[in-house]
C-alpha atoms as a printed R data frame, in Angstrom:
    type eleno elety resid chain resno       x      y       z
1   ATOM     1    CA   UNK     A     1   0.000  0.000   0.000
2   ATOM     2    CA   UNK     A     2   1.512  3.360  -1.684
3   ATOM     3    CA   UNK     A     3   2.202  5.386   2.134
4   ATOM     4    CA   UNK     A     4   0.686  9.434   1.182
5   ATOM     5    CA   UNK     A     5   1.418 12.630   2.998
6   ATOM     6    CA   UNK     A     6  -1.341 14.870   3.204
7   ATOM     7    CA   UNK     A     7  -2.204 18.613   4.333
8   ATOM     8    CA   UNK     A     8  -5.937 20.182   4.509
9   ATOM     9    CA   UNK     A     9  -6.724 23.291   3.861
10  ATOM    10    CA   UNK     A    10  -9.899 24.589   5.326
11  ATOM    11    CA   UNK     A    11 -11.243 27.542   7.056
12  ATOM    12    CA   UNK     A    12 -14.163 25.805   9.212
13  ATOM    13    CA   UNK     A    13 -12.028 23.662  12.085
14  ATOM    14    CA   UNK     A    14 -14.954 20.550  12.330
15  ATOM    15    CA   UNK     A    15 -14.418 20.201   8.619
16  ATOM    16    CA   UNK     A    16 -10.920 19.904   9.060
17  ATOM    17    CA   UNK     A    17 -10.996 17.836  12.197
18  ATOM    18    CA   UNK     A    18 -13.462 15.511  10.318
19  ATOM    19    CA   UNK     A    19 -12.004 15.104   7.270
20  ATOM    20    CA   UNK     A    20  -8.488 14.597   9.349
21  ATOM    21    CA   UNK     A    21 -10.270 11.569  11.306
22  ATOM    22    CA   UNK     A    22 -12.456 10.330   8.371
23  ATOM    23    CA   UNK     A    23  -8.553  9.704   6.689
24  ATOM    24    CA   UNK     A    24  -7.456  7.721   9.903
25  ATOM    25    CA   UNK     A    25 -10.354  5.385   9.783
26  ATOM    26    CA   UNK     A    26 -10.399  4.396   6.468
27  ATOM    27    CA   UNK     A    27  -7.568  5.442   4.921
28  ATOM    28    CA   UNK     A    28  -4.592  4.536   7.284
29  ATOM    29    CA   UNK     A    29  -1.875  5.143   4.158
30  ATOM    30    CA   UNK     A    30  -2.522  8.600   4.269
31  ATOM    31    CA   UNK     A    31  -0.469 10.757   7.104
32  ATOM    32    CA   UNK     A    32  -1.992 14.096   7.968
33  ATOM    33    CA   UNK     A    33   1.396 16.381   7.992
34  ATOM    34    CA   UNK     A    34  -0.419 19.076   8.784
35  ATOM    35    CA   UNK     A    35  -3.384 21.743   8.118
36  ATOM    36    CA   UNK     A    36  -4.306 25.272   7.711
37  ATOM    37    CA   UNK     A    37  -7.194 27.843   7.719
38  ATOM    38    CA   UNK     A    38  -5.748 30.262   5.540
39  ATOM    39    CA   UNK     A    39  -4.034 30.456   2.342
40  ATOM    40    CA   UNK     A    40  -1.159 31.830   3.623
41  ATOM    41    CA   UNK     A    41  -0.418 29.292   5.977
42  ATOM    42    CA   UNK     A    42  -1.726 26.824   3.489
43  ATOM    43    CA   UNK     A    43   1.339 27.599   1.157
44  ATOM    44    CA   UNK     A    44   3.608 27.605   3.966
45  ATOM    45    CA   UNK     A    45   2.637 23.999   4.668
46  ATOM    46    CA   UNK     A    46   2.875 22.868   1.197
47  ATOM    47    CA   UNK     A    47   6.395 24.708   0.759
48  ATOM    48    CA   UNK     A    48   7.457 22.852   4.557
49  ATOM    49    CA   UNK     A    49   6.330 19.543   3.675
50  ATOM    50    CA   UNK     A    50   5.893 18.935  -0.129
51  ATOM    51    CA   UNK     A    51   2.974 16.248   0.444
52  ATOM    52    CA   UNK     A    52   1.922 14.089  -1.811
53  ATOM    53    CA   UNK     A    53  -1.870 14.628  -1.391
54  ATOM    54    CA   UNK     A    54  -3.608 18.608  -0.679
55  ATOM    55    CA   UNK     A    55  -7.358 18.633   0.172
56  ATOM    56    CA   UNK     A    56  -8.075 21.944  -0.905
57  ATOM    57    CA   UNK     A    57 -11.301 23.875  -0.105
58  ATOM    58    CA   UNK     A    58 -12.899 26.040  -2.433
59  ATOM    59    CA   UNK     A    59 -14.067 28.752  -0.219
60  ATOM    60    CA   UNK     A    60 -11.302 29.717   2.461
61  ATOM    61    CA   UNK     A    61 -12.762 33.008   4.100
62  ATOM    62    CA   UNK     A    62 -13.021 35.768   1.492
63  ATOM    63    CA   UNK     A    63 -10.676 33.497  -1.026
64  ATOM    64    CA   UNK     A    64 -10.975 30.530  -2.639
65  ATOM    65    CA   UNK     A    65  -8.442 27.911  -3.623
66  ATOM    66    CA   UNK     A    66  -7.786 29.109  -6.742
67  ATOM    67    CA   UNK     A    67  -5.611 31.999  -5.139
68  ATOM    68    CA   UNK     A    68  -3.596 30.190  -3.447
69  ATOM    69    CA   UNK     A    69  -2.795 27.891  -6.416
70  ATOM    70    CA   UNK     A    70  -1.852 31.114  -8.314
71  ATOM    71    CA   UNK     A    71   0.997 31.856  -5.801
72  ATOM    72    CA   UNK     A    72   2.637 28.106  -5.809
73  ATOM    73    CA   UNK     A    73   4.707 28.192  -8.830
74  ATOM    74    CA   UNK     A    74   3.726 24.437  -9.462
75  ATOM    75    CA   UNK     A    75   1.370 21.722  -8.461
76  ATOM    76    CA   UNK     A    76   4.140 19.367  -7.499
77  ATOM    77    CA   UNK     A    77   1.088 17.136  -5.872
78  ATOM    78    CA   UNK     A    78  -2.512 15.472  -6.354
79  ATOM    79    CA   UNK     A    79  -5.025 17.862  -5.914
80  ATOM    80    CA   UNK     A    80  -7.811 17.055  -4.402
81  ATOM    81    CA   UNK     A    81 -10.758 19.861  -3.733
82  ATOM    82    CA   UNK     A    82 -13.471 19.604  -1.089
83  ATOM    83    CA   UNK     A    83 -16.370 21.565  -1.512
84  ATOM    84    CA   UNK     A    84 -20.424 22.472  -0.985
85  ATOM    85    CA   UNK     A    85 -20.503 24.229  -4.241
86  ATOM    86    CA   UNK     A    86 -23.869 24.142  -6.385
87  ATOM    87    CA   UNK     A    87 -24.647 21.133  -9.265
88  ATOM    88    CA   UNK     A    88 -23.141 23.565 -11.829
89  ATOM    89    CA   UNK     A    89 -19.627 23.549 -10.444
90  ATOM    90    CA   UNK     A    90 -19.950 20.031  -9.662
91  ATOM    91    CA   UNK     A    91 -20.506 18.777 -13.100
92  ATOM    92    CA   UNK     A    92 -17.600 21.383 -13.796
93  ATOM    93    CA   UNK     A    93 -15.060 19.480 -11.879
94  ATOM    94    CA   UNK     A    94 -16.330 16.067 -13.889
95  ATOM    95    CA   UNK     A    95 -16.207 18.114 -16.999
96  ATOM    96    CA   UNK     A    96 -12.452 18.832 -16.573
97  ATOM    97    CA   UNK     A    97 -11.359 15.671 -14.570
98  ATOM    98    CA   UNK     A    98 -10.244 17.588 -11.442
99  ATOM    99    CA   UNK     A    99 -11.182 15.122  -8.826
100 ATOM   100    CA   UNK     A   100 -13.169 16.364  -5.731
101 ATOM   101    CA   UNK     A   101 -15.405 15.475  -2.499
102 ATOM   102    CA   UNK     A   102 -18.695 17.114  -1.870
103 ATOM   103    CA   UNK     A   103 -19.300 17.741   1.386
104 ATOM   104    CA   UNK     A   104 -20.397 16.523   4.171
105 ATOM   105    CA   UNK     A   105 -17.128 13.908   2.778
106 ATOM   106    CA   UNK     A   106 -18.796  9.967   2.505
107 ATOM   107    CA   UNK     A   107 -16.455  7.494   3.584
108 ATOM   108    CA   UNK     A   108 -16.296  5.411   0.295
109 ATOM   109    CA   UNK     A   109 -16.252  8.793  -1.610
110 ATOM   110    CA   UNK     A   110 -12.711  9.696   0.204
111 ATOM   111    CA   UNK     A   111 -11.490  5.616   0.055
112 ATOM   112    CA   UNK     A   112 -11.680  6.290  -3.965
113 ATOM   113    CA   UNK     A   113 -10.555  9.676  -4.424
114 ATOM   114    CA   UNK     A   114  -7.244  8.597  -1.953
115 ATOM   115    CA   UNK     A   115  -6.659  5.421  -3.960
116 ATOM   116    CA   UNK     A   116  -6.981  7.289  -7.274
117 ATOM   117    CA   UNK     A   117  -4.190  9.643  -5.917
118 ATOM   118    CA   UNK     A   118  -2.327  6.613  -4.917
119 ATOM   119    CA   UNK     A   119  -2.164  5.426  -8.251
120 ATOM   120    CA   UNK     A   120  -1.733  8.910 -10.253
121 ATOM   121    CA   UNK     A   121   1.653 10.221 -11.381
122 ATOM   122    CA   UNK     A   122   2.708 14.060 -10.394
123 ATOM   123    CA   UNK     A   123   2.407 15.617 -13.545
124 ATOM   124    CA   UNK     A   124   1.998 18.938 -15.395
125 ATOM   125    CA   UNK     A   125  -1.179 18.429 -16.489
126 ATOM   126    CA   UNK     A   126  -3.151 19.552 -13.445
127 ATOM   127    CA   UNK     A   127  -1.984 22.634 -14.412
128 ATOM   128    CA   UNK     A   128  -4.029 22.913 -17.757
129 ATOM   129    CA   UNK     A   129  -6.815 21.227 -16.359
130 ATOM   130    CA   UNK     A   130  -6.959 23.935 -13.722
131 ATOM   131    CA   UNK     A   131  -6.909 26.676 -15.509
132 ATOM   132    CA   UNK     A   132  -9.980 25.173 -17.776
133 ATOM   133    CA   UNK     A   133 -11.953 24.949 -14.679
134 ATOM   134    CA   UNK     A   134 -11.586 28.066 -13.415
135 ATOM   135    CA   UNK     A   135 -12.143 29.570 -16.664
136 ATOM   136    CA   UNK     A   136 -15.802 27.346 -16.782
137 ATOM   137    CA   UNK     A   137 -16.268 28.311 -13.755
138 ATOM   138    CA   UNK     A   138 -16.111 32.336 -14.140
139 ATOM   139    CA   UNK     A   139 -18.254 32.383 -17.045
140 ATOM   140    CA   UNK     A   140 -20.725 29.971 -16.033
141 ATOM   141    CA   UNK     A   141 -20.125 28.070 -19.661
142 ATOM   142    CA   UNK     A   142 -19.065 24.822 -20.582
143 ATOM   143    CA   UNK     A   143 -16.892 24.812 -23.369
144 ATOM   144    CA   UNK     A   144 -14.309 22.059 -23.334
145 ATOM   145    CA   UNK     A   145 -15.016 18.506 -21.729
146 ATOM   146    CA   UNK     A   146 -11.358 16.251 -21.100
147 ATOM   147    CA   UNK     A   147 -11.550 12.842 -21.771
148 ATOM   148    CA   UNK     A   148  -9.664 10.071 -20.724
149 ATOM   149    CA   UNK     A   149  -7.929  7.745 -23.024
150 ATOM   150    CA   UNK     A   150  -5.422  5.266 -23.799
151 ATOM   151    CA   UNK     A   151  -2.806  7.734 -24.457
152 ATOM   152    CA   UNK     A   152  -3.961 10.300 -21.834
153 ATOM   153    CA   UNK     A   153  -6.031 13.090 -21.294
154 ATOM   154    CA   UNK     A   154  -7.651 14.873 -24.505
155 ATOM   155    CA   UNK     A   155  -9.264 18.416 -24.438
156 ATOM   156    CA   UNK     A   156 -11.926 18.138 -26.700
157 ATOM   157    CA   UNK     A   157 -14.064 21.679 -27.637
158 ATOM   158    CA   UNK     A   158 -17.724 20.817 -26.781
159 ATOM   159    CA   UNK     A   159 -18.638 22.909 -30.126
160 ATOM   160    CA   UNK     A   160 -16.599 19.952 -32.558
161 ATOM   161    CA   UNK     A   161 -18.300 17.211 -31.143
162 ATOM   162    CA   UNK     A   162 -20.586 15.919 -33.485
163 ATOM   163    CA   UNK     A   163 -22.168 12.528 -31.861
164 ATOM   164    CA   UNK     A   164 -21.016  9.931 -29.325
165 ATOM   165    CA   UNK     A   165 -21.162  6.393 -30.204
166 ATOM   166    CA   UNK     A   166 -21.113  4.191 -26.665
167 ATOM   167    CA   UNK     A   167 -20.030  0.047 -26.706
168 ATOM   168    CA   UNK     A   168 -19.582 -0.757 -22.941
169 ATOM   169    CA   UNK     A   169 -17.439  0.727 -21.201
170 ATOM   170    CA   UNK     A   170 -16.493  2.653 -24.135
171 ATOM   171    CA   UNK     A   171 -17.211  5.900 -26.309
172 ATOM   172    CA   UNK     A   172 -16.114  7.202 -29.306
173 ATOM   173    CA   UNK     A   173 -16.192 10.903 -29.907
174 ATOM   174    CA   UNK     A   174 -16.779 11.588 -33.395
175 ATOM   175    CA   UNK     A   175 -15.572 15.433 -34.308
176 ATOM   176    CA   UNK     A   176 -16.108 17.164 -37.282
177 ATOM   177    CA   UNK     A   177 -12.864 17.302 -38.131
178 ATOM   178    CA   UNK     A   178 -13.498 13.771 -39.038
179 ATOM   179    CA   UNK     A   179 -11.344 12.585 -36.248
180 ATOM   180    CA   UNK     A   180 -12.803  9.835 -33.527
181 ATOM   181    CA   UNK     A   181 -11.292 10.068 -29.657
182 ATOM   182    CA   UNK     A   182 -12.426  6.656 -28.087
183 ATOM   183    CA   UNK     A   183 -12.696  7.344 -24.295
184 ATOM   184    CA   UNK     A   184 -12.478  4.826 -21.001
185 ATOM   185    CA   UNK     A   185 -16.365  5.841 -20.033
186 ATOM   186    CA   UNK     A   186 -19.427  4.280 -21.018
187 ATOM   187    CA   UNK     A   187 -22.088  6.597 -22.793
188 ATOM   188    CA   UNK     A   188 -24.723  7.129 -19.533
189 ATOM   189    CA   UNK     A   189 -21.403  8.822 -18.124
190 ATOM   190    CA   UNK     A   190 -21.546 11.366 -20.723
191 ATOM   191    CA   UNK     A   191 -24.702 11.780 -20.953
192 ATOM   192    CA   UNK     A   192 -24.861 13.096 -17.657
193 ATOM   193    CA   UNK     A   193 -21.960 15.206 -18.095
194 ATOM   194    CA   UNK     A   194 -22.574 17.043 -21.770
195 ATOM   195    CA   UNK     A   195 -24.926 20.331 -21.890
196 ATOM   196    CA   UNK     A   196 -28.200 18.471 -21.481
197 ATOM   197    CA   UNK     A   197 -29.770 21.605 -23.637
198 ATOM   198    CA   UNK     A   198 -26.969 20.741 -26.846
199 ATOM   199    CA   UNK     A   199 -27.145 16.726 -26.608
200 ATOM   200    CA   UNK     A   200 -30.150 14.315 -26.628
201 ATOM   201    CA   UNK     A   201 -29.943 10.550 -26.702
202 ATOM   202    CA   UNK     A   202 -31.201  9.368 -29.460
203 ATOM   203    CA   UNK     A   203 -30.566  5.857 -29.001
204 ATOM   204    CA   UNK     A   204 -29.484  3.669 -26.215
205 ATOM   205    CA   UNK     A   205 -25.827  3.552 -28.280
206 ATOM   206    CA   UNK     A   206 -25.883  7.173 -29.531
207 ATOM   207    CA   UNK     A   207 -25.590 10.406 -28.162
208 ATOM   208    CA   UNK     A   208 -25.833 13.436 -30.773
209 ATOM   209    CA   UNK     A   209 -25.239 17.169 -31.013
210 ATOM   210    CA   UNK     A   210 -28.892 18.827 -32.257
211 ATOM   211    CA   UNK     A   211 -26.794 21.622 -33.997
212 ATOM   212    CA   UNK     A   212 -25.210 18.720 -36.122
213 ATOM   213    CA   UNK     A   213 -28.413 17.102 -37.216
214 ATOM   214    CA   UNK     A   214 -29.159 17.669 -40.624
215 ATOM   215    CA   UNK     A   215 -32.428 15.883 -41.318
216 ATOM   216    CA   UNK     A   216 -34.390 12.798 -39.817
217 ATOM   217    CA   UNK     A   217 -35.961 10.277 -42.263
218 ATOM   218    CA   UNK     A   218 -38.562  8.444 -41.289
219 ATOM   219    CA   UNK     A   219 -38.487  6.100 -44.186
220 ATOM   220    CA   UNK     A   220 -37.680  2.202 -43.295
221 ATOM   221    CA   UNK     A   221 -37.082  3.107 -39.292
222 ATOM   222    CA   UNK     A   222 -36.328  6.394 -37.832
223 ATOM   223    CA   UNK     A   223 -32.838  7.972 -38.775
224 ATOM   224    CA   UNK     A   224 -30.996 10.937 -37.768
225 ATOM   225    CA   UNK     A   225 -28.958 12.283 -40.477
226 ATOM   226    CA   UNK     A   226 -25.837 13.948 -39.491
227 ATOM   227    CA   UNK     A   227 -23.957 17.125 -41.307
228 ATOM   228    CA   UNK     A   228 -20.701 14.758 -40.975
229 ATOM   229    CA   UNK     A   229 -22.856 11.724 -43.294
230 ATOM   230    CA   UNK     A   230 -23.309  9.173 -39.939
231 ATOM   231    CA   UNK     A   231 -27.223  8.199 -39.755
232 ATOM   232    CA   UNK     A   232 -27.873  7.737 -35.970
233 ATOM   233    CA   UNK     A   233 -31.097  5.712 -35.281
234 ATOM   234    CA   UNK     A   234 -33.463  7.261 -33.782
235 ATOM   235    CA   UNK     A   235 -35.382  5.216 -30.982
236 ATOM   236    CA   UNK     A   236 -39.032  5.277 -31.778
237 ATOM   237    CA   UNK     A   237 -39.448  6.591 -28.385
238 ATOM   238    CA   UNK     A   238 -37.420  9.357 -28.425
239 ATOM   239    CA   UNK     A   239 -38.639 10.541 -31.513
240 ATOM   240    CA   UNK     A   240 -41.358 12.792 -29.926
241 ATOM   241    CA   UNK     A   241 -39.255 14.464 -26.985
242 ATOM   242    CA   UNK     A   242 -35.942 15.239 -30.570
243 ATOM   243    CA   UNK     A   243 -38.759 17.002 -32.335
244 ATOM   244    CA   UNK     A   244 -39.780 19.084 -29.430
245 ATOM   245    CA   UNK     A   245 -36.315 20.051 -28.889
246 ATOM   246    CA   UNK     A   246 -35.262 20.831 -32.300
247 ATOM   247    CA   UNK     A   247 -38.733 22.926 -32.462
248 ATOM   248    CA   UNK     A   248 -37.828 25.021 -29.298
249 ATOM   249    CA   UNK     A   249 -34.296 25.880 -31.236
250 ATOM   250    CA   UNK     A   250 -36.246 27.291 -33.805
């Protein structure tokens, strides 16, 4: 079992005391090295200790977490925010693959998020992926969705994705570039994390992008026809709820 060092950084005490004992139950790998209630001191921990885990709140006081990730001049650690923040933020943090905890912080919640870190290599790339976070999160817009791969972690522009084909486990982002990004994520995971107002599952393997939908025939079956030439079927079904949608775009 991979042994972690950990700080928390949290301006309400009982959140920090909680979280501190919720770790000692059920995560014995992970040593508390310390914790903060400010950002300043929060820094001065990271600096003293270099951990290999931070559970970082969003709200400290009259700052958030982002400020004090501005000042470290690199994420030399897995990041790990706890927050209360609304649905919208939420789905952000999913949308960029920043992990998190909503509080109050389950048990089994902080059991995966720890092993995850466990696992995860120190890299760069938390750096990009925070910044697109914060930037979704300012103007209240989701605009680029990352999704895991084979090779890594692809930022894909919510505007070029054209349909999602799901097998399993597995989806295949189809662009209109022409290129296809096959993700580690079934289809239902997707579905719940794409605008719901820009995608609509039309079939039980298919997820597709109204503003790509060039026509439906309805001869021989129901078929979605899209501006990149794929026809999508259309579940008889869901054939009543795509036509209201496409008729309140009008």
């Amino acid at each position: 079992m991979t042994q972690l060092s950990a700080i928390i950084i949290d301006d309400e005490q009982h959140a920090r005391q909680g979280l501190a004992t919720l770790l000692e139950l059920y995560c014995p790998q992970v040593q508390a090295a310390g914790d903060a209630n400010t950002i300043d001191k929060g820094i001065a921990l990271i600096r003293q200790w270099a951990p290999d885990v931070v559970f970082l709140d969003i709200q400290i006081g009259e700052q958030n977490g982002f400020q004090l990730l501005d000042q470290l001049k690199q994420t030399d650690f897995q990041l790990i925010f706890t927050t209360a923040y609304s649905e919208f933020a939420i789905k952000a943090f999913r949308y960029h693959a920043v992990d998190y905890l909503l509080k109050p912080i389950q048990p089994q919640q902080l059991i995966a998020a720890v092993e995850k870190a466990g696992k995860s290599s120190r890299t760069g790339k938390l750096e990009r992926q925070l910044g697109e976070l914060l930037h979704t999160l300012k103007s209240g817009k989701q605009e680029k969705v990352v999704v895991p791969t084979m090779e890594g972690l692809h930022y894909l522009s919510v505007d070029n994705i054209v349909h999602v084909a799901g097998s399993a486990n597995y989806s295949t982002f189809h662009l209109d570039s022409g290129e296809k990004v096959m993700a580690s994520k079934n289809l239902k995971y997707y579905e719940e994390l794409l605008p719901e107002d820009v995608f609509f599952r039309a079939h039980q393997s298919h997820l597709v992008n109204i503003r790509y939908i060039k026509q439906i025939r309805t001869v021989e079956g129901n078929t979605i026809e899209m501006e990149d030439g794929a026809g999508i079927p259309l579940a008889k079904a869901r054939k009543g709820a795509l036509m209201e949608r496409l008729k309140g775009r009008r």
